[in-house]
N, C-alpha and C positions, 0 to 999 in steps of 0.2 A: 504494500500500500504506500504512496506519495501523497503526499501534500506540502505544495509550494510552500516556502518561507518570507517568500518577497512579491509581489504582482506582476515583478518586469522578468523574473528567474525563467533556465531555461524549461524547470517544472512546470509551471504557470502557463507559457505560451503551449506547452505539451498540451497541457490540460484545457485547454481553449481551443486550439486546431482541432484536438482529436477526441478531446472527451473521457467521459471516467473509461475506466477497464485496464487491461494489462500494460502496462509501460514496457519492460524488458523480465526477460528470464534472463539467469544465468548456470551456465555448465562449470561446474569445478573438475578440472582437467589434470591428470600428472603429469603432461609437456603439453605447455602453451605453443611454442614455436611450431611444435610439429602436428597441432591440430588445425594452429592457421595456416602453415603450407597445404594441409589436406584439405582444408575448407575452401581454397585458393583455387585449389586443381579443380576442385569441385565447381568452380565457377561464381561460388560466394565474392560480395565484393564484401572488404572488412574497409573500417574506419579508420584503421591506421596499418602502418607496415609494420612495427613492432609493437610489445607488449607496452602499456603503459600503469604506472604506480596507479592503482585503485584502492578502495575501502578494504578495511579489514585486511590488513598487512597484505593483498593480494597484486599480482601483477594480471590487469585485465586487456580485452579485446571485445569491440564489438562488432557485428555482422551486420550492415547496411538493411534495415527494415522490407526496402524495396527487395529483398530475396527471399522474405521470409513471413511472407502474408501481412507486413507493417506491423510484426513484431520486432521489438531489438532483442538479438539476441550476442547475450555477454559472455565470452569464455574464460575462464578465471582459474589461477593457479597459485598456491601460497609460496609467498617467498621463504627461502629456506637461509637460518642464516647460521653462519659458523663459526 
């Protein structure tokens, strides 16, 4: 569940274009890298080339909505540290 914290946020304009319902899923993955190459192949477009710093210590990925019925889907992997 989302609900914006500001009116102008990118939640807010979400939630005004598109309306209540599912924002994004996410996959928690054991290799990030090699599930966006495979998603890649697959013909998925992603939103970025590499992984980026997300919530909850995780390194995320999301999958362009337009692939995916106008869901976003986020693929997620915990940083491991040593």
């Amino acid at each position: 569940m989302l609900q914006a914290t500001a009116p102008d946020s990118a939640i807010a304009k979400f939630i005004e274009k598109k309306g209540e319902g599912i924002h994004h899923i996410a996959f928690l993955v054991d290799d990030i890298l090699a599930e966006m190459e495979r998603l890649h192949k697959e013909g998925f477009v992603l939103l970025s080339d590499s992984p980026k710093k997300g919530a909850d210590n995780k390194m995320v990925c999301f999958v362009h909505p337009q692939d995916t019925n106008g869901v976003l889907i986020e693929i997620c992997q915990e940083i491991k540290w040593v």
